[in-house]
N, C-alpha and C positions, 0 to 999 in steps of 0.2 A: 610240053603238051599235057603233063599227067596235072602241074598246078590249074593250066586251064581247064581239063575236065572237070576239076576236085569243087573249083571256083564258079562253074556251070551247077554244077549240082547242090551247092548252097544256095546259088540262085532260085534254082528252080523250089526248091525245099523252102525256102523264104516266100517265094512266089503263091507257093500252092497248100501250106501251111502244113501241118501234120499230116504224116501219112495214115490213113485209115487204118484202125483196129479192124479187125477181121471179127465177126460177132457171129458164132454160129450156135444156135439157139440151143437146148437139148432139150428133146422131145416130150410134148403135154407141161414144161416146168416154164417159170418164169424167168428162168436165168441164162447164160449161155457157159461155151466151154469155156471160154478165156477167163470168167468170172468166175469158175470153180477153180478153174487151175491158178488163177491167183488170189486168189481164199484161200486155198493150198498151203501155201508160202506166210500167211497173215495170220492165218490160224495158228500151225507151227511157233511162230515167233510170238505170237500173243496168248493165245486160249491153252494150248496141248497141258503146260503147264500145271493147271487146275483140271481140266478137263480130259485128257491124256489123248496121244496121238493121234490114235483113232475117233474121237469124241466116246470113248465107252465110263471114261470116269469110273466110280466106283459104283457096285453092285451093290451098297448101302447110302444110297444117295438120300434113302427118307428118313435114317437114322440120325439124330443129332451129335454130335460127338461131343468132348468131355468138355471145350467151350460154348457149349449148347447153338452153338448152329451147325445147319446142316451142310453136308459135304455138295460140293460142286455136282451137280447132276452130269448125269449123259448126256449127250447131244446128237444122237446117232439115232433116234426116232424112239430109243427105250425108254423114255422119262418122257416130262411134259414139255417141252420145248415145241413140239407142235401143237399143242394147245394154244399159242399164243399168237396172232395177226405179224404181219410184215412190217410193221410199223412198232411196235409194242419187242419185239425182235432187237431191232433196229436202237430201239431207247433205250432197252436195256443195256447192249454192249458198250451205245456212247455213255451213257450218267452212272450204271451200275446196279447192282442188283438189292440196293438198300431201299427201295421203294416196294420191292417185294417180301421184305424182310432178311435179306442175303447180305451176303458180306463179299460178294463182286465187286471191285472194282471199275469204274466206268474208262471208257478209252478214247474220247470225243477231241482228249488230245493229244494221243499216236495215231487213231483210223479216221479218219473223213468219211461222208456218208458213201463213197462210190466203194471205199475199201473194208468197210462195217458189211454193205450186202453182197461185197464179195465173197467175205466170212460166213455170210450167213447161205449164200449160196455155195461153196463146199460144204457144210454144215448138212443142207437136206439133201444135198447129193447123195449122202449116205443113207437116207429116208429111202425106204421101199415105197414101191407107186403106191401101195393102198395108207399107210402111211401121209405122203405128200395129200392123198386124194381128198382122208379126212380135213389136214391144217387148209388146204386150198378152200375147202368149203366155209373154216371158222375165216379164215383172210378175207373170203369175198362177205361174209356179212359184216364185216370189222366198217367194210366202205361205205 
């Protein structure tokens, strides 16, 4: 009885193809939970590194250091990173930050774009509303 359950229920899972993600929004932002909490996990293994746990980086992020560039900024709404559109965000973390004159790294081939604004969606999660409220404004005139 348990193999024909087991063998009903591939069926059906074949049948009906993936079972829905659950998408619950979080409030006035463009992103949902699931896409913070697995930004969570992406950021950790990717960013925290340069960037530290929290996104706070270093507290001398405009100082150049003894290689003359500049240290990894914050990403936690204290530096510029919300000066910059959804899109512009997004390019950065796939190609890297040598178009801006940084020495990031691009990641276009460990994140795909659904797990780039997952990233970036934990990222403003730590952005206070007035914070988000400004970048939302430089994002919509970006389109």
């Amino acid at each position: 009885m348990h193999r024909i359950t087991c063998f009903a229920a591939v069926l059906l899972v074949a049948a009906c193809g993936k079972p829905e993600i659950p998408s619950t929004p979080v409030a006035g932002r463009w992103y949902s939970i699931e896409q913070v909490e697995h930004g969570l996990g992406l950021y950790q293994a990717h960013c925290a590194v340069c960037h530290a746990v929290d996104g706070s980086a270093t507290a001398e992020w405009r100082v150049t250091g003894p290689d003359g560039n500049y240290p990894p900024p914050p990403l936690n709404g204290s530096a510029h990173t919300w000066h910059h559109p959804l899109d512009v965000l997004d390019e950065t973390i796939a190609s890297g930050g040598a178009q801006f004159g940084g020495v990031m790294p691009g990641f276009s081939a460990a994140l795909n774009r659904d797990e780039r604004l997952a990233v970036i969606a934990w990222i403003q999660n730590l952005w206070s509303d007035a914070i988000y409220t400004k970048w939302l404004e430089i994002d919509s005139r970006s389109r």
